[in-house]
N, C-alpha and C positions, 0 to 999 in steps of 0.2 A: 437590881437595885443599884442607885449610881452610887457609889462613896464618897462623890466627891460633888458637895451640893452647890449649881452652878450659879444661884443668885445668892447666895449666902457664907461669909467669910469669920470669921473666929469671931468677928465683934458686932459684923455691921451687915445687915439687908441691903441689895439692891433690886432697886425696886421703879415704879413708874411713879410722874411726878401726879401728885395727887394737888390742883388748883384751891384746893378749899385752903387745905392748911398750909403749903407751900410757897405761899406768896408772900405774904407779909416773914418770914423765918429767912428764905434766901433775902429776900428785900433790907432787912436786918443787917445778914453778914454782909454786903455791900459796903457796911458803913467801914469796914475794913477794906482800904483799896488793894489792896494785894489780891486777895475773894474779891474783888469786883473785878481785877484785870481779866479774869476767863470768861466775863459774861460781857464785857463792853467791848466793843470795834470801835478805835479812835479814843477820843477822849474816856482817860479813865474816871467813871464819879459813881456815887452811890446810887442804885437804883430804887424809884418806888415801887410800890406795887403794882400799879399798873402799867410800866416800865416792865417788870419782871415778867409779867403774863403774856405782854407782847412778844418779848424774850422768850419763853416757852412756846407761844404758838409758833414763832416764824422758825423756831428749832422741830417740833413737831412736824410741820409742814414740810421742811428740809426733810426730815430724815424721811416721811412717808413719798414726797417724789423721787426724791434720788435713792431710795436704801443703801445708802453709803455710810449713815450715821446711826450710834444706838447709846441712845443716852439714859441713863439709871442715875436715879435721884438714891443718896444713900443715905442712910437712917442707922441708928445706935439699936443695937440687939435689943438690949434693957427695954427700951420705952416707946422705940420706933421713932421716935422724933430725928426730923431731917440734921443731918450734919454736914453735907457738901454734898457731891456729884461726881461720878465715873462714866465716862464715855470713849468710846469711840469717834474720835471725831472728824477720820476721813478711815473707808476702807476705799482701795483700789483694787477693784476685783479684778482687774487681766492682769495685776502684778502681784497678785497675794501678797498687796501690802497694807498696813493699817495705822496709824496714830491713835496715840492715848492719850486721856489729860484725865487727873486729878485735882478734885479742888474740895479743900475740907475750913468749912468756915467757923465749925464750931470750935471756938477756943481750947475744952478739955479735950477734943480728940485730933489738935492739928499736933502732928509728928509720932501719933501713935497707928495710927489707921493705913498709913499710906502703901506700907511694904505690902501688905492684907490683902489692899484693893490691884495693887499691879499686878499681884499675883492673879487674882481672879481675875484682873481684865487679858491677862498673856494668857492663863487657860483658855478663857473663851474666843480669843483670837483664833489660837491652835490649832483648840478640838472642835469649835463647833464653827467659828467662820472660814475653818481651811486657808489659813493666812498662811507666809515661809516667812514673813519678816512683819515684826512691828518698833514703830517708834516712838519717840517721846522725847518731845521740845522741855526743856524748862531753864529758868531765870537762874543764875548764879546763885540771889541769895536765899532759894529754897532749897535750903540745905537736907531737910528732912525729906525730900523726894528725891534729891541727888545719892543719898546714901539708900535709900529704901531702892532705889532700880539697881545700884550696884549688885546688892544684897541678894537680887533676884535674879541677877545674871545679864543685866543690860549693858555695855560698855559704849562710853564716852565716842562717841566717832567725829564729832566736829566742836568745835568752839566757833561764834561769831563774836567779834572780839566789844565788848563794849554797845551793844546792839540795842538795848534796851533804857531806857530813863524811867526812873522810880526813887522815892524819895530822896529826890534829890541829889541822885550820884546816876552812874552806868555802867552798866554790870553785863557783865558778859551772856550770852546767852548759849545753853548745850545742847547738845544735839545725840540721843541716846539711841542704839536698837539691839534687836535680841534677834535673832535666825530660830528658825524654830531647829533645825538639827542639835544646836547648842541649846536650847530650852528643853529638848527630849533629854540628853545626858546629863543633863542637870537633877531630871528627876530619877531619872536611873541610878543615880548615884547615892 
């Protein structure tokens, strides 16, 4: 029996993205451009719904020809309703290396959920994709993800100084990873 349930974290399901009720919900949090910066390439704007779906298929399609990608739509324990997304979104298998992104649109669970989900995305990095090292980009002012990787044992390895533009200022952008030998003593501990 595992103890340790591998789509499921203290709050939130991960799970696959379900097109019925997933479209118009992600399509929504877009209207926040911040949650739209992780769905758009290039110009950042709100997506429609059928924006979104195009969005899902050509990430589908990615992740089923290349298996480099594995993307979980996540959802609130309580009621299953989608609240942002955890993925993987490059593994490099001759370098057992991988990136993470987190993106959580729903208002009541953005700064609560984050620490949960890295956790659960470095487990399954770990133990189930045989990674040594994962990383994690993120924007200066997502504060709540910058302290939720510390918390879990990520350290800062690069700064790109001012690299990003968003509401109207530029903010630095970090550059985060974890070894898995320091992810193992961490749970030893």
């Amino acid at each position: 029996m595992m103890k340790y349930p591998l789509f499921e974290t203290e709050n939130c399901l991960l799970t696959e993205i379900d097109y019925e009720k997933d479209l118009e919900t992600d399509s929504l949090f877009t209207q926040d451009l911040r949650y739209a910066r992780y769905w758009c390439k290039g110009i950042v704007k709100p997506l429609s719904k059928n924006e979104m779906k195009k969005t899902y298929e050509k990430l589908e399609k990615k992740a089923d020809e290349s298996r480099n990608k594995f993307h979980f739509a996540v959802r609130s324990k309580v009621d299953s309703q989608l609240i942002g997304y955890a993925r993987f979104d490059w593994v490099f298998w001759n370098d057992q290396c991988g990136e993470i992104k987190v993106a959580i649109g729903h208002p009541e669970y953005l700064g609560k959920v984050e620490q949960e989900l890295i956790e659960k995305l470095t487990y399954y990095g770990f133990h189930e994709l045989n990674l040594h090292r994962i990383d994690c980009y993120i924007s200066q002012f997502e504060e709540e993800l910058d302290l939720s990787l510390k918390k879990v044992g990520y350290l800062r390895e690069a700064i790109f100084r001012e690299a990003e533009f968003f509401n109207n200022k530029y903010w630095d952008r970090y550059v985060y990873g974890i070894l898995r030998p320091s992810w193992s003593q961490k749970l030893e501990a």
